[in-house]
N, C-alpha and C positions, 0 to 999 in steps of 0.2 A: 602161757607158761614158757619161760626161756628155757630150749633146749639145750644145756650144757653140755652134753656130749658131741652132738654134729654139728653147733652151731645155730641159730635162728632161734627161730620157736616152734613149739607143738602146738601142730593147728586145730587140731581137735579135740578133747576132752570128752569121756564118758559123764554119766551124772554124779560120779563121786568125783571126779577132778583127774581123773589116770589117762595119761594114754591112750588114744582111742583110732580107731580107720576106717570107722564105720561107712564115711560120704568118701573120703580120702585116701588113699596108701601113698605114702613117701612123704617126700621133699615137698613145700607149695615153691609155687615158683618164683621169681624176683619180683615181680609187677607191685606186691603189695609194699615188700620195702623200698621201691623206687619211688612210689605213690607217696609215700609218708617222711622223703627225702625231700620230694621236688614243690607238696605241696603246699609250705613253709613260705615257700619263694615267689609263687603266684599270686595274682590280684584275686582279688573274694569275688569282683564281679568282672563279668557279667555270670561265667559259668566257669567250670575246673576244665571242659572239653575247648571252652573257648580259648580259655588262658593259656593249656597247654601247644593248639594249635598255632 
């Protein structure tokens, strides 16, 4: 769920779909949308730890 107010999204969801902080409180950190920028750009093989390195 895109969180329109702060930006990003809401990482975690209740079982009806709300807002939730149950494993989590706040912000997640940058790692998952740098992941899903950079790994577009990388070879498929051998590995995503290889490529990156």
């Amino acid at each position: 769920m895109i969180d329109r107010k702060r930006g990003g999204w809401i990482q975690e969801l209740d079982r009806n779909n709300r807002p939730s902080a149950v494993v989590y409180a706040g912000k997640a950190d940058l790692y998952h949308a740098w992941q899903a920028t950079i790994t577009p750009l990388l070879p498929l093989a051998p590995s995503f730890a290889t490529a990156v390195s």
